[in-house]
C-alpha positions as CSV (number, residue, x, y, z in Angstrom):
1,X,0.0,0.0,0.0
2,X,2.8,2.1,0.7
3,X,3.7,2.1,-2.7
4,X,0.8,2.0,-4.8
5,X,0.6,5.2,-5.9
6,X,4.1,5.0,-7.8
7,X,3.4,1.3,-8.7
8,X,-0.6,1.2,-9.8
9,X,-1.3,4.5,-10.2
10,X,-4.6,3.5,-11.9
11,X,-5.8,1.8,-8.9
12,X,-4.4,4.4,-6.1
13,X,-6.7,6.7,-8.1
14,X,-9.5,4.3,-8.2
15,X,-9.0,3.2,-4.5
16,X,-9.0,7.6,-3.6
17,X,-12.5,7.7,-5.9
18,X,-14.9,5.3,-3.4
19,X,-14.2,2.0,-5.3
20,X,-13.0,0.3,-2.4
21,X,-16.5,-0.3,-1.0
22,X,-19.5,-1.7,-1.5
23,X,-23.3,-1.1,-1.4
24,X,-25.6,-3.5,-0.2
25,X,-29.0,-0.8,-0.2
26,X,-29.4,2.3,-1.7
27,X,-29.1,4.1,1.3
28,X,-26.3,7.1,0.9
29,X,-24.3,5.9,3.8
30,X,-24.6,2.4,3.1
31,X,-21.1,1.4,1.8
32,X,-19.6,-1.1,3.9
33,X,-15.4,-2.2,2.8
34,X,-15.0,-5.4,1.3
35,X,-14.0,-7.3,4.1
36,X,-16.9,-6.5,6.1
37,X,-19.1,-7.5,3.7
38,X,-17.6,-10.9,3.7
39,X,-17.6,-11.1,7.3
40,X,-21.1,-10.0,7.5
41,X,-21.9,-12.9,4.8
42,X,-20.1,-15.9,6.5
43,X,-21.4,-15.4,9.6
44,X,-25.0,-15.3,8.4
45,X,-24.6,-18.5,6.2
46,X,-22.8,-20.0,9.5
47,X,-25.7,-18.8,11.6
48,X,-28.7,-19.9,9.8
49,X,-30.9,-22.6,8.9
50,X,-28.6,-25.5,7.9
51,X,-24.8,-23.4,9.4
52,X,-22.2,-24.1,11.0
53,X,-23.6,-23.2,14.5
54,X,-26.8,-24.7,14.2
55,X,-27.0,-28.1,16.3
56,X,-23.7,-29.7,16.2
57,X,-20.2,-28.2,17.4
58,X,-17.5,-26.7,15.0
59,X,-14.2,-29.1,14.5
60,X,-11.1,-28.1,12.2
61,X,-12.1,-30.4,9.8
62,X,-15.9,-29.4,9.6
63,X,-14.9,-25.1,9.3
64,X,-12.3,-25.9,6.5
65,X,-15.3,-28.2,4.7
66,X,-17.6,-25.5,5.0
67,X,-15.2,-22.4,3.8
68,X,-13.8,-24.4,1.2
69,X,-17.9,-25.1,0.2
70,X,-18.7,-21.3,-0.3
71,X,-17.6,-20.6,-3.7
72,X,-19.1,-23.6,-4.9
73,X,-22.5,-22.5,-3.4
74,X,-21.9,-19.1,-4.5
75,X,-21.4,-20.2,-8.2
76,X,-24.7,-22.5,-8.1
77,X,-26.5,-19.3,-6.7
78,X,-25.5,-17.5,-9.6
79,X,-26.6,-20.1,-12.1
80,X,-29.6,-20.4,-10.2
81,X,-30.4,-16.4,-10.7
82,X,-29.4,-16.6,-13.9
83,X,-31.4,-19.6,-15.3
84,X,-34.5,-17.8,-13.5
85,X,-34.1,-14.6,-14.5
86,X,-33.9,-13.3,-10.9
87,X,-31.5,-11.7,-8.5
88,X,-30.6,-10.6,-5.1
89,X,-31.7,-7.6,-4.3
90,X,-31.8,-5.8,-1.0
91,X,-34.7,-3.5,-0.1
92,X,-33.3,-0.3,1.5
């Protein structure tokens, strides 16, 4: 980071314009960084219906199952909105 603006001045510039966040509503003060929006993701999908948390206790071996489960899952979500002509939307 120290030397981004020398060595990618195309993102430095990017990074200094607000694309380092994201926006999960259309509320103004709604942009959230990256990592928290992950964050915020895992542990919902480990908290509900079906997670991690929900009835049985959390080994090594189970976590690095689950983690290494998420971009599969995330890919058939996709596929999923896009064969039904739907997507995830927030309401703000």
């Amino acid at each position: 980071m120290q030397t981004l603006q020398e060595e990618h001045p195309e993102v430095f510039s990017a990074f200094l314009a607000g694309y380092h966040v994201l926006l999960r509503s259309d509320r103004f003060w709604a942009r959230l960084s990256t990592d928290l929006v992950i964050e915020q993701t895992l542990m919902r999908s480990m908290k509900s219906v079906g997670g991690l948390t929900r009835g049985r206790g959390i080994g090594d071996s189970l976590r690095t199952q689950w983690l290494l489960s998420r971009s599969a899952c995330a890919d058939m979500n996709s596929a999923m909105q896009e064969v039904t002509g739907s997507e995830n939307t927030t309401s703000g």
